[in-house]
C-alpha positions in Angstrom: 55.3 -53.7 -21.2 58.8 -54.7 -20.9 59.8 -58.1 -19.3 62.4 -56.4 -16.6 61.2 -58.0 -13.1 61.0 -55.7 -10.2 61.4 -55.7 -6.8 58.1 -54.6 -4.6 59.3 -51.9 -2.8 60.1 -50.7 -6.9 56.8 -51.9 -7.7 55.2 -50.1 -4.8 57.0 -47.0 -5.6 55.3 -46.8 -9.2 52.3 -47.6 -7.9 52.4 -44.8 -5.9 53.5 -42.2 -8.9 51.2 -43.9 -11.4 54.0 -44.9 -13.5 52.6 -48.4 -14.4 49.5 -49.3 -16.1 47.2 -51.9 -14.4 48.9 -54.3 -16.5 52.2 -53.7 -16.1 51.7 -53.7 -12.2 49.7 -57.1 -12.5 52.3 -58.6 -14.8 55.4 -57.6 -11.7 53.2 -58.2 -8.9 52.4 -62.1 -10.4 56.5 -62.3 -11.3 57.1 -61.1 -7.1 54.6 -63.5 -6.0 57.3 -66.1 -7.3 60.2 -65.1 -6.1 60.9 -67.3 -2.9 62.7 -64.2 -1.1 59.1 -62.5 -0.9 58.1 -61.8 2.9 55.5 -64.7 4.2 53.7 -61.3 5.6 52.8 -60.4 1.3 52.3 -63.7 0.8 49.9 -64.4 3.6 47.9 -61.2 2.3 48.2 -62.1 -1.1 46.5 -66.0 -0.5 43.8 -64.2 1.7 43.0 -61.8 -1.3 43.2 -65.0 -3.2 40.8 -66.5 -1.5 38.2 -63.3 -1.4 38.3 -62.1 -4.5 39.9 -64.9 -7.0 41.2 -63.9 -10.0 40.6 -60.2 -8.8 42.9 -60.6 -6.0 46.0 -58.9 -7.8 43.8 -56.0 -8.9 42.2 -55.6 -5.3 45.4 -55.0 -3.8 47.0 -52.6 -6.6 43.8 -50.1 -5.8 43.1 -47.3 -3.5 41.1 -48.6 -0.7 38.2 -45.8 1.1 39.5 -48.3 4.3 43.2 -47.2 4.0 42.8 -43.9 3.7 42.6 -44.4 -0.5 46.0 -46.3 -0.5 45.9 -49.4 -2.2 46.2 -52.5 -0.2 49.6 -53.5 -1.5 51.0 -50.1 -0.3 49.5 -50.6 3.2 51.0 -54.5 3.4 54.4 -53.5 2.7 54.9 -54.0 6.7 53.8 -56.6 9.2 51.4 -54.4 11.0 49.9 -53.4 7.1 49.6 -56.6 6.3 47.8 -57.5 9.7 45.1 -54.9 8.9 44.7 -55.9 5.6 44.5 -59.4 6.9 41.9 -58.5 9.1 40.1 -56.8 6.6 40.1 -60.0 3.9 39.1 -62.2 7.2 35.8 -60.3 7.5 35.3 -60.3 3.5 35.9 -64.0 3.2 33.2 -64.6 5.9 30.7 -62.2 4.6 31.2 -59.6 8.2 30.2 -56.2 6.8 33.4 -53.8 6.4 
């Protein structure tokens, strides 16, 4: 792994070709979820995945999802209305409603 940070739309792009390992896409996502200059929309999602699946959160949202049409959750929250369904999805997780 190489210590060069990325931006999310770059780490969204190699998600989407498979050019990171699990990892390597944990290790950039954690180094965005730092940088103040990250939308409030990923950081909202991020803090609800947080909150539903704990120290899994990360590795929720960097896999397809049967949901989102097998994107990963991190692809789909790139925009306000992604992150709305993914926030509406989390909601019901976090207080048990059946998806």
């Amino acid at each position: 792994m190489n210590d060069e940070k990325h931006t999310l739309q770059q780490v969204i792009q190699e998600l989407k070709a498979h050019q990171l390992r699990e990892g390597e896409i944990l290790m950039h996502l954690t180094q965005l979820l730092e940088d103040p200059d990250l939308p409030d929309h990923i950081k909202r999602v991020f803090k609800l995945a947080q909150e539903a699946f704990h120290e899994d959160a990360a590795r929720f949202l960097i896999h397809p999802h049967w949901k989102f049409n097998s994107e990963a959750p991190l692809i789909i929250a790139q925009n306000e209305e992604g992150a709305r369904e993914m926030e509406a999805l989390l909601g019901n997780i976090i207080h048990g409603v059946s998806v």
